[in-house]
PDB file of N, H, CA, C and O in Angstrom:
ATOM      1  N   UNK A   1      29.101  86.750 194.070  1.00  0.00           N
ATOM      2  CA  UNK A   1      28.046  86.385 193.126  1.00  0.00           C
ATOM      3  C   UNK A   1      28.004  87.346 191.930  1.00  0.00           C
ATOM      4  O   UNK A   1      27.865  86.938 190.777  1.00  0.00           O
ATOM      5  N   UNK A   2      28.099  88.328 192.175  1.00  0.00           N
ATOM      6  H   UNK A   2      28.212  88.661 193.112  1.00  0.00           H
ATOM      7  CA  UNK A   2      27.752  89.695 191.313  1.00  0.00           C
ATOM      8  C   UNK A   2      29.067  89.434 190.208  1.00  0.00           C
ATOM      9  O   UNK A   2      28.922  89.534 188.990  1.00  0.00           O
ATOM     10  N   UNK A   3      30.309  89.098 190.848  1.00  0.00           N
ATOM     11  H   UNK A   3      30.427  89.017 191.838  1.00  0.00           H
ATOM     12  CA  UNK A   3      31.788  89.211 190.230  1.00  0.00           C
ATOM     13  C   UNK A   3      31.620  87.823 189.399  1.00  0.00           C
ATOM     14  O   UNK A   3      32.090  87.830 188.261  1.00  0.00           O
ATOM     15  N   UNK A   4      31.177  86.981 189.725  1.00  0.00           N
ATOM     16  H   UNK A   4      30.795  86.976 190.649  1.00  0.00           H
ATOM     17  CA  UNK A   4      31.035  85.770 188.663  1.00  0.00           C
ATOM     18  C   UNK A   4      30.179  86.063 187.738  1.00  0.00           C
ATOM     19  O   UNK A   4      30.372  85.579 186.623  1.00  0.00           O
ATOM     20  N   UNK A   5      28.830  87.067 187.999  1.00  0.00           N
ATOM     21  H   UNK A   5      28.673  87.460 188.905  1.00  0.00           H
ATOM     22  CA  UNK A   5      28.001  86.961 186.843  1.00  0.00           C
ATOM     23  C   UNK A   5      28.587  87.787 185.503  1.00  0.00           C
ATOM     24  O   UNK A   5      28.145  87.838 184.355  1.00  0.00           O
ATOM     25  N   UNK A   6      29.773  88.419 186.124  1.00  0.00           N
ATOM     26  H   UNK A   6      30.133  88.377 187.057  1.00  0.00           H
ATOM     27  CA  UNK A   6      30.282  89.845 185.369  1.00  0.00           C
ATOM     28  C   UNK A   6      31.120  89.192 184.699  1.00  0.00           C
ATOM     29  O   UNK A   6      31.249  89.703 183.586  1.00  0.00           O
ATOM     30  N   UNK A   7      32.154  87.742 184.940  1.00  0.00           N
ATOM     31  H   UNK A   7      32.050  87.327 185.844  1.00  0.00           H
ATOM     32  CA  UNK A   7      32.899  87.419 184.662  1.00  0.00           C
ATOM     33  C   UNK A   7      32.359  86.554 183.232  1.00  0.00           C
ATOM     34  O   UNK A   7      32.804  86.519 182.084  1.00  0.00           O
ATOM     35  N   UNK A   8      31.186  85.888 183.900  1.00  0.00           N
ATOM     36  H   UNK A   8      30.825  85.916 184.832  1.00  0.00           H
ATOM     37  CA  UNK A   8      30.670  85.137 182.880  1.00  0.00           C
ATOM     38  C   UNK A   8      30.415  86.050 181.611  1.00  0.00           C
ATOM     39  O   UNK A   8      30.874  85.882 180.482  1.00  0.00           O
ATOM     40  N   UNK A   9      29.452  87.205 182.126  1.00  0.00           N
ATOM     41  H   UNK A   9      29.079  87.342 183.044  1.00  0.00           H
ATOM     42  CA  UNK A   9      29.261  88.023 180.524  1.00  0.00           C
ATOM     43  C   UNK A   9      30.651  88.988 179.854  1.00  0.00           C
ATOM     44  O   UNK A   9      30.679  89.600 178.785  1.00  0.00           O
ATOM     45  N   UNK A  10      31.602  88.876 180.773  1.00  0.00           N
ATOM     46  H   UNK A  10      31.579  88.379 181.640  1.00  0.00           H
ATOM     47  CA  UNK A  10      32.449  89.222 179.625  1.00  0.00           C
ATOM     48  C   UNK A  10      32.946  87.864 179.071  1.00  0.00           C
ATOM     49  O   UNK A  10      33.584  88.107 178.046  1.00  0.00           O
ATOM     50  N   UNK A  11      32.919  86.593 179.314  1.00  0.00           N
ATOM     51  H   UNK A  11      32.401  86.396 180.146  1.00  0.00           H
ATOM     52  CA  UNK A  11      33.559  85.368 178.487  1.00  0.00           C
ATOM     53  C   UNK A  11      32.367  85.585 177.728  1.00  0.00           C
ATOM     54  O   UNK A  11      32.683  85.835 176.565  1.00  0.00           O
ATOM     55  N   UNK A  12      31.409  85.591 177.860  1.00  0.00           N
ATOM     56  H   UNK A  12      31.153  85.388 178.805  1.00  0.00           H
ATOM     57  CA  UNK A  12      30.026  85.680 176.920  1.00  0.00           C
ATOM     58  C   UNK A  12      30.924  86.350 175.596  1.00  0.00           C
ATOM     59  O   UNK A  12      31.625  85.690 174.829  1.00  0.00           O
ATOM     60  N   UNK A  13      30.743  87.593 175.555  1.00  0.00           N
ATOM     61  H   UNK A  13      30.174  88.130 176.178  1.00  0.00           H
ATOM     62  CA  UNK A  13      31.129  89.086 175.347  1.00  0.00           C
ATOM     63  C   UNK A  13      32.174  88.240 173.867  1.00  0.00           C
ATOM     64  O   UNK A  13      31.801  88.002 172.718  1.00  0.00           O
ATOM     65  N   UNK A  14      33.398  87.998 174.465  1.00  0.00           N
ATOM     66  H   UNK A  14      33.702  88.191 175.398  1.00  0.00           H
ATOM     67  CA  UNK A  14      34.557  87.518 174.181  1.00  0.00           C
ATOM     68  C   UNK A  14      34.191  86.223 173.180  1.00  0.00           C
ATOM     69  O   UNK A  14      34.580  86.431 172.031  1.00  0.00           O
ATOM     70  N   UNK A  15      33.719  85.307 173.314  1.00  0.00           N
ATOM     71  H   UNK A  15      33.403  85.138 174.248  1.00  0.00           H
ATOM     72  CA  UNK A  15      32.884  84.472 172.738  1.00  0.00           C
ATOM     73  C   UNK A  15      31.937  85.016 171.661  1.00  0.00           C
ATOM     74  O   UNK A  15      31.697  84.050 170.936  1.00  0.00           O
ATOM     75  N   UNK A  16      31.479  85.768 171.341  1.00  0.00           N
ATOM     76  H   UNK A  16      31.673  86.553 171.930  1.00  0.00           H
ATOM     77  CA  UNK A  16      30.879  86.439 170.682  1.00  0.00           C
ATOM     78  C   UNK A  16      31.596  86.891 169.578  1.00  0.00           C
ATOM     79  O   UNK A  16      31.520  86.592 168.386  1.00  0.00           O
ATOM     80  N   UNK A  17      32.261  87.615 170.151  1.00  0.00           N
ATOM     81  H   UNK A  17      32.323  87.858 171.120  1.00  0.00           H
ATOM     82  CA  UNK A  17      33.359  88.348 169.385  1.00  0.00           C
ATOM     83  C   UNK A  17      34.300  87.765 168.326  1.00  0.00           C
ATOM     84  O   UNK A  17      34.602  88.251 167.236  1.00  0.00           O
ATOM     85  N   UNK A  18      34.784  86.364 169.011  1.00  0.00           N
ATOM     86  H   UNK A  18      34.539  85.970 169.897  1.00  0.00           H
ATOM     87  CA  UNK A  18      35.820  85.801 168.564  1.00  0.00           C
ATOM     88  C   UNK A  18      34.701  85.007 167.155  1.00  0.00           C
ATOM     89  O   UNK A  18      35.281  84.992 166.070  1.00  0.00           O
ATOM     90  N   UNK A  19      33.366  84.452 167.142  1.00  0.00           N
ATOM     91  H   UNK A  19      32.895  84.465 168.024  1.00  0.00           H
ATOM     92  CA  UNK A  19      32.850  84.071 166.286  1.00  0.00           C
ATOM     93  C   UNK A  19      32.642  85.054 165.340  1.00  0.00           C
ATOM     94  O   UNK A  19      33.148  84.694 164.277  1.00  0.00           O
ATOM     95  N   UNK A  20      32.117  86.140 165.261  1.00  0.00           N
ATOM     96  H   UNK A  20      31.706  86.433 166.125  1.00  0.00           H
ATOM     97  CA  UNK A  20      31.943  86.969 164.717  1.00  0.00           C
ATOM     98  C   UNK A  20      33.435  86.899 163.642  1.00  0.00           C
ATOM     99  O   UNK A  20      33.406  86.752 162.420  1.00  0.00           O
ATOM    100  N   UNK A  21      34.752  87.060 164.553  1.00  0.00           N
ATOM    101  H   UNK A  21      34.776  87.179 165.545  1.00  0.00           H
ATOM    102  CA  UNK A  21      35.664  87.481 163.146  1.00  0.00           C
ATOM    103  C   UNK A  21      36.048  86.014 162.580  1.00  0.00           C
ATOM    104  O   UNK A  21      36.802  85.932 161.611  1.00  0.00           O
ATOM    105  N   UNK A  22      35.554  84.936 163.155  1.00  0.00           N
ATOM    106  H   UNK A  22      34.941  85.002 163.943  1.00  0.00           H
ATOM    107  CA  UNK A  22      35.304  83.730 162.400  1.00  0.00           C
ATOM    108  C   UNK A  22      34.832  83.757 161.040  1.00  0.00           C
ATOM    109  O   UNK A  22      35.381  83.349 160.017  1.00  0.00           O
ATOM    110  N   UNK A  23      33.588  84.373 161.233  1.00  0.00           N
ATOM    111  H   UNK A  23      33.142  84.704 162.065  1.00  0.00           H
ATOM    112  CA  UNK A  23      32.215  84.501 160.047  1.00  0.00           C
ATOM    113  C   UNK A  23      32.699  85.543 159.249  1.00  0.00           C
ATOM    114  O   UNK A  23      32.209  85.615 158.121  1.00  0.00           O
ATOM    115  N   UNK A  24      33.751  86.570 159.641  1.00  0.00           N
ATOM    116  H   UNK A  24      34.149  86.512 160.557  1.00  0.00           H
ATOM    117  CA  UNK A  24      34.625  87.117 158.764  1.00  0.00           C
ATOM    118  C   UNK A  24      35.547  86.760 158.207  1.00  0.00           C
ATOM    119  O   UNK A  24      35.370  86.893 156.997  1.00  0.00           O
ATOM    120  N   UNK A  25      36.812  86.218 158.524  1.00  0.00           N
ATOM    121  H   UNK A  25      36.957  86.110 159.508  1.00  0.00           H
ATOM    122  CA  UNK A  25      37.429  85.598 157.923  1.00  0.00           C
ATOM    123  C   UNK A  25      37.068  84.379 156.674  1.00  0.00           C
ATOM    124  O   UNK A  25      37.650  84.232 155.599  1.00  0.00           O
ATOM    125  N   UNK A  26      35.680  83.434 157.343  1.00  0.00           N
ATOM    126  H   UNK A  26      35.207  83.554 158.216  1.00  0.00           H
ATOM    127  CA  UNK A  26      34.938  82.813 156.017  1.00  0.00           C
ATOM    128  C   UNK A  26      34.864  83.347 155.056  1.00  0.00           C
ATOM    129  O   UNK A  26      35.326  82.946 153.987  1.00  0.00           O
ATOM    130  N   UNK A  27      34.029  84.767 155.318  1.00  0.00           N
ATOM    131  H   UNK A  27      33.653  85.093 156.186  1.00  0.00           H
ATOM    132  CA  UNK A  27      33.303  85.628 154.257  1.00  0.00           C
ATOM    133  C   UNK A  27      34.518  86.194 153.308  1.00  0.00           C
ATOM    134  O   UNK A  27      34.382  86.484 152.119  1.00  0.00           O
ATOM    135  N   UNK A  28      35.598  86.281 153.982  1.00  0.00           N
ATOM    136  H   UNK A  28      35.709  86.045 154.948  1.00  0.00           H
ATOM    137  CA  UNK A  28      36.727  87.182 153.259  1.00  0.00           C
ATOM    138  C   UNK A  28      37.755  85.814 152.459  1.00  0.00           C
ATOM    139  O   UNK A  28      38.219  86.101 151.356  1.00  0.00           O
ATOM    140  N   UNK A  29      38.003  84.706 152.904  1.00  0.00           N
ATOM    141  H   UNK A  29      37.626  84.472 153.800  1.00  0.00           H
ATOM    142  CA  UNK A  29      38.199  83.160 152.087  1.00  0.00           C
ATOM    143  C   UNK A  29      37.102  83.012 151.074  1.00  0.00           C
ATOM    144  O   UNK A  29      37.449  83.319 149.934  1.00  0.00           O
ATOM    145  N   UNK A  30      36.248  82.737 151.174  1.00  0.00           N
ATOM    146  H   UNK A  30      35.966  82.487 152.100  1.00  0.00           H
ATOM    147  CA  UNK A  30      34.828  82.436 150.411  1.00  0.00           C
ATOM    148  C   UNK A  30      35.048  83.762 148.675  1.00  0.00           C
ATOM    149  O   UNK A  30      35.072  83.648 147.449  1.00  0.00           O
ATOM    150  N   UNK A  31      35.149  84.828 149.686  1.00  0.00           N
ATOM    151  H   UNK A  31      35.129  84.920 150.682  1.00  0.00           H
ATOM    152  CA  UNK A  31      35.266  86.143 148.090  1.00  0.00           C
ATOM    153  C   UNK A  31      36.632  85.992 147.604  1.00  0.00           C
ATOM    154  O   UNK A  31      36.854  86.579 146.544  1.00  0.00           O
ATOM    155  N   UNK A  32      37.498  85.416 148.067  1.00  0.00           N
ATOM    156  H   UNK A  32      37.318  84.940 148.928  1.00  0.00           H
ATOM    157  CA  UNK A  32      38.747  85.131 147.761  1.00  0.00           C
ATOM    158  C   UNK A  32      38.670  84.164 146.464  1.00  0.00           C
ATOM    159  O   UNK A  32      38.976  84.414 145.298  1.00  0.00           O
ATOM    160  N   UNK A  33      38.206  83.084 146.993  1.00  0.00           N
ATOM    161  H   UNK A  33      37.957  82.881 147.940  1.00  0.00           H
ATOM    162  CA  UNK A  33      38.081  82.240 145.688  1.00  0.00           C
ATOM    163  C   UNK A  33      36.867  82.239 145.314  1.00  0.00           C
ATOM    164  O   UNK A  33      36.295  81.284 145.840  1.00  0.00           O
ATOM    165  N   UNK A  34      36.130  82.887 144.609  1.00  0.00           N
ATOM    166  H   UNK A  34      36.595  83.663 144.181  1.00  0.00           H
ATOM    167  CA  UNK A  34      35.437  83.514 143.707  1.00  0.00           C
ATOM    168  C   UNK A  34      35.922  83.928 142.785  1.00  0.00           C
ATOM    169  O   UNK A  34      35.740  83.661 141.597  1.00  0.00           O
ATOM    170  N   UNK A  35      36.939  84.992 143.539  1.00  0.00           N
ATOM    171  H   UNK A  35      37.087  85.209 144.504  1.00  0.00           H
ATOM    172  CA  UNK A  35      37.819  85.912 142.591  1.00  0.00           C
ATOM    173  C   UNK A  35      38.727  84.711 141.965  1.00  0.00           C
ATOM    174  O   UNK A  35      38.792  84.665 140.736  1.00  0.00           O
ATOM    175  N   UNK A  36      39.274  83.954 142.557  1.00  0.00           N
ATOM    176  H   UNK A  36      39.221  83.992 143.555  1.00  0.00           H
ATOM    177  CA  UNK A  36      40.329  83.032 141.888  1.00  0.00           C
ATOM    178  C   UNK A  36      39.803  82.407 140.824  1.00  0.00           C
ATOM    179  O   UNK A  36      40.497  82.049 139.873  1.00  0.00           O
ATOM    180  N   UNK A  37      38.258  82.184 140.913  1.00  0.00           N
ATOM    181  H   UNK A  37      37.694  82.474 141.686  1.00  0.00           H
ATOM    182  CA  UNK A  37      37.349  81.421 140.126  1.00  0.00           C
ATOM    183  C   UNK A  37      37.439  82.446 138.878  1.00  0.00           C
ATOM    184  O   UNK A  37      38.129  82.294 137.870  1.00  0.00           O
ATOM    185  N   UNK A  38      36.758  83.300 139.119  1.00  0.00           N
ATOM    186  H   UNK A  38      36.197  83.423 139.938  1.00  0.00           H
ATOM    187  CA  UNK A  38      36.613  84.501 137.976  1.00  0.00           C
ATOM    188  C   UNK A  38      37.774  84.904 136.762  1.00  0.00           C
ATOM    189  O   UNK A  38      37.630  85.031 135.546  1.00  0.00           O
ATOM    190  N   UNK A  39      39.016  85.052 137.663  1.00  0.00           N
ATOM    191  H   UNK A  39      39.133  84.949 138.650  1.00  0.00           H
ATOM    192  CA  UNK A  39      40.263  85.223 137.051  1.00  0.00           C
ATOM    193  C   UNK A  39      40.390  83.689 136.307  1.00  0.00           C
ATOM    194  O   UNK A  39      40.547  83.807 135.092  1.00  0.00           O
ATOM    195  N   UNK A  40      40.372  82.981 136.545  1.00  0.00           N
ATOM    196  H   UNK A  40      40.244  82.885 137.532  1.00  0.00           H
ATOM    197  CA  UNK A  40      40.526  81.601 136.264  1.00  0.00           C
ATOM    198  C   UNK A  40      39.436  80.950 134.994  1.00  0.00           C
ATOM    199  O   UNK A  40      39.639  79.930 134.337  1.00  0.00           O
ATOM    200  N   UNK A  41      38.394  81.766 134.908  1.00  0.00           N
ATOM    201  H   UNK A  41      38.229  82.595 135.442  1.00  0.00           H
ATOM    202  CA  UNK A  41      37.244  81.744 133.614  1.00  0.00           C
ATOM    203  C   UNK A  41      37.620  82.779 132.664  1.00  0.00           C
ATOM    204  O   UNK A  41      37.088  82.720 131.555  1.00  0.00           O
ATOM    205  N   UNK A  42      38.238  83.483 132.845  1.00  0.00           N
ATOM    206  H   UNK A  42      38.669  83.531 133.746  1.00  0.00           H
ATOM    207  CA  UNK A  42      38.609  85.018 132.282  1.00  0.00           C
ATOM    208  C   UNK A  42      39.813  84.211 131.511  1.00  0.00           C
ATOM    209  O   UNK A  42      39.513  84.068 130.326  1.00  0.00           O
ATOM    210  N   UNK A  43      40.811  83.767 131.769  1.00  0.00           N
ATOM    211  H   UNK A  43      41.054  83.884 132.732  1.00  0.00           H
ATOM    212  CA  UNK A  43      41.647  83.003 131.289  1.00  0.00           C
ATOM    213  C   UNK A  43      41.660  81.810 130.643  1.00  0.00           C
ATOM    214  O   UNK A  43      42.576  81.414 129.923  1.00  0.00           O
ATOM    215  N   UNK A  44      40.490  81.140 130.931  1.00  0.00           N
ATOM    216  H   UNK A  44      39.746  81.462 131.516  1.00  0.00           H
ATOM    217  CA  UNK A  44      40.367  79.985 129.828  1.00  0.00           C
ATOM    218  C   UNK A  44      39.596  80.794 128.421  1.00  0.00           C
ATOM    219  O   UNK A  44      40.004  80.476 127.304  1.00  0.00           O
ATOM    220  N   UNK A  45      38.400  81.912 128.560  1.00  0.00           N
ATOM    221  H   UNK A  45      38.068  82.171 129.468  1.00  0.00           H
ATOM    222  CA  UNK A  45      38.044  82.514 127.980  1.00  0.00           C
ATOM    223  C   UNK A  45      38.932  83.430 126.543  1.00  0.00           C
ATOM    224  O   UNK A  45      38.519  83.706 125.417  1.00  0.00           O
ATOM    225  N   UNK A  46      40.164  83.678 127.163  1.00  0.00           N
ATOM    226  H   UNK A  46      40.499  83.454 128.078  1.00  0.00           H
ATOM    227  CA  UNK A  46      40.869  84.158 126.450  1.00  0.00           C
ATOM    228  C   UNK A  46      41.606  83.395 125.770  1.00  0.00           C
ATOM    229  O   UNK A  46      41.886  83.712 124.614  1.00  0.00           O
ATOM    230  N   UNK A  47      42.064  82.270 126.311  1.00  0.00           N
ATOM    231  H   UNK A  47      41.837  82.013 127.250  1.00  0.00           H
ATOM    232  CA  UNK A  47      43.092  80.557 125.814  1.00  0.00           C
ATOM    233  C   UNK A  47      41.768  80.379 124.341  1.00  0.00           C
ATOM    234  O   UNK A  47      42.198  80.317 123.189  1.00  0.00           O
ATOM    235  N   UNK A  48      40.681  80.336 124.533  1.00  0.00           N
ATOM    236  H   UNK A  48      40.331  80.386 125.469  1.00  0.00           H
ATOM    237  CA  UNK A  48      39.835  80.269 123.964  1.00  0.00           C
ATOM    238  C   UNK A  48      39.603  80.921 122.562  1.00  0.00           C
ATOM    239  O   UNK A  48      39.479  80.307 121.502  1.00  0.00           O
ATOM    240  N   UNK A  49      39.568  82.180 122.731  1.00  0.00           N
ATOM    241  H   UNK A  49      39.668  82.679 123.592  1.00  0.00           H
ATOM    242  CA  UNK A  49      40.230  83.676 121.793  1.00  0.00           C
ATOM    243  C   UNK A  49      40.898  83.730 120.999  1.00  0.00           C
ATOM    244  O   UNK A  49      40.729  84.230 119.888  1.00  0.00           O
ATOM    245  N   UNK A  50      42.197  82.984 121.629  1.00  0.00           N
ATOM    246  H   UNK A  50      42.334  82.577 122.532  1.00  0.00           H
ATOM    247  CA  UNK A  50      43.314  83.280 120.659  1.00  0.00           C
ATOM    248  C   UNK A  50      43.180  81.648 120.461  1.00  0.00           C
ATOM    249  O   UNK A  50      44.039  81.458 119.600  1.00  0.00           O
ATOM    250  N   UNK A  51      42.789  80.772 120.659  1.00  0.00           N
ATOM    251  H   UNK A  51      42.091  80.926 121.359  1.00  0.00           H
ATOM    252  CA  UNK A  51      42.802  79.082 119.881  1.00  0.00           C
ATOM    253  C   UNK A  51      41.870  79.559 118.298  1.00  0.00           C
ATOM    254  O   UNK A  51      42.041  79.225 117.125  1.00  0.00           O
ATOM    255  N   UNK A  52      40.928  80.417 118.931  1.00  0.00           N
ATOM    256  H   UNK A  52      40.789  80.688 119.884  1.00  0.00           H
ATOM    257  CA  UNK A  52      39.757  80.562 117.501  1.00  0.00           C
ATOM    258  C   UNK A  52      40.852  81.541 116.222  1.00  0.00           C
ATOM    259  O   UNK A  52      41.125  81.236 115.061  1.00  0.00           O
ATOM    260  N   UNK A  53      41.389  83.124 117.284  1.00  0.00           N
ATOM    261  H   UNK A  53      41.167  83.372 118.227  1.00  0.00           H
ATOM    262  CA  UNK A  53      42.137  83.487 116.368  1.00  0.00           C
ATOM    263  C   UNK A  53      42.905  82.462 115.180  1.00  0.00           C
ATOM    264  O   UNK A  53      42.546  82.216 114.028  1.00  0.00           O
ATOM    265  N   UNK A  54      43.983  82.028 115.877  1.00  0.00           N
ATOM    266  H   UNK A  54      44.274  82.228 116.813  1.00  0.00           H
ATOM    267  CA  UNK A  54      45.201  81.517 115.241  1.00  0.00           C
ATOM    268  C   UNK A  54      44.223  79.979 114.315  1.00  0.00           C
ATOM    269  O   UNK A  54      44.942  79.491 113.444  1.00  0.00           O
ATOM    270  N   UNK A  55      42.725  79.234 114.440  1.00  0.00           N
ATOM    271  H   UNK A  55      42.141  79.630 115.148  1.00  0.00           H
ATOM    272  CA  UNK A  55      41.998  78.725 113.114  1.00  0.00           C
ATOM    273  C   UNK A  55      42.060  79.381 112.209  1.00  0.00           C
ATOM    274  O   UNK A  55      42.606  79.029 111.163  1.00  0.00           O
ATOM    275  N   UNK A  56      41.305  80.918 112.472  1.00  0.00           N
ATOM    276  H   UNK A  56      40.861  81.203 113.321  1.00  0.00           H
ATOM    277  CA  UNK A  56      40.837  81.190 111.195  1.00  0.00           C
ATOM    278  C   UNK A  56      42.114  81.723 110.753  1.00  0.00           C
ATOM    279  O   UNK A  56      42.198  81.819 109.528  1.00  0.00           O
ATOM    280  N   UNK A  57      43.442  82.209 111.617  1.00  0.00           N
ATOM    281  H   UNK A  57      43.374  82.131 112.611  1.00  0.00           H
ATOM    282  CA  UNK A  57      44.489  82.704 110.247  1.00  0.00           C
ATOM    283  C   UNK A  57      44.756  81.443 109.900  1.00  0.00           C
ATOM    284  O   UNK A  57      44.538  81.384 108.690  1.00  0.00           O
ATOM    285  N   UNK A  58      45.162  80.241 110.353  1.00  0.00           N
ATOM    286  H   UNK A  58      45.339  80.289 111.336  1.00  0.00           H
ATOM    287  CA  UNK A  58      45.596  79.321 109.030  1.00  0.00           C
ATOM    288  C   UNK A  58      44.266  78.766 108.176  1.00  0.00           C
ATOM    289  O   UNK A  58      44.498  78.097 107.169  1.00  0.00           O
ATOM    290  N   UNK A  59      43.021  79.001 108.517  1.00  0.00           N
ATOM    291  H   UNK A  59      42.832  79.544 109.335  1.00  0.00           H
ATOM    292  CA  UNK A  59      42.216  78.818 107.390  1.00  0.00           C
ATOM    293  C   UNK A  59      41.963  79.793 106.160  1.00  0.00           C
ATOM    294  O   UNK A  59      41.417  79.711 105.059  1.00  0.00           O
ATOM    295  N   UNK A  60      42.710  80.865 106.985  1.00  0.00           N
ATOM    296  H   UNK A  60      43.153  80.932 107.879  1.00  0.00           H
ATOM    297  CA  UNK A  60      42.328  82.206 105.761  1.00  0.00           C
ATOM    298  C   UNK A  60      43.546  82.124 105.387  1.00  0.00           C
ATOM    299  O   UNK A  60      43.966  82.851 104.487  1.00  0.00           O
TER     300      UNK A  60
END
C-alpha cells in the first residue's frame, strides 16, 4: 500500500515536472517570435527610410 502511494507521487512529481518545461518551452517560442516580429518592424521601418531618402534626392 505504502509502495503504491509512493509510486503514485513520484508519477505525480514527474507529471508536474514535465508540464512545467512545457510552459517553458511556450514561454521561450512565444519570445521567440516577438523578437522575429520586432526585427521584422525594424526592417520595414528602415525599407521605409531609405524609400523617403532616395524621394527627396530625386525631388531635390
Amino acid at each position: 500500500m505504502l509502495l503504491m502511494l509512493l509510486m503514485l507521487l513520484m508519477l505525480l512529481i514527474l507529471l508536474l515536472m514535465l508540464l512545467l518545461l512545457l510552459m517553458l518551452l511556450m514561454l521561450l517560442l512565444l519570445l521567440m517570435l516577438l523578437l522575429l516580429l520586432m526585427l521584422l518592424m525594424l526592417l520595414m521601418l528602415l525599407m521605409l527610410l531609405m524609400l523617403l531618402m532616395l524621394l527627396m534626392l530625386k525631388n531635390g
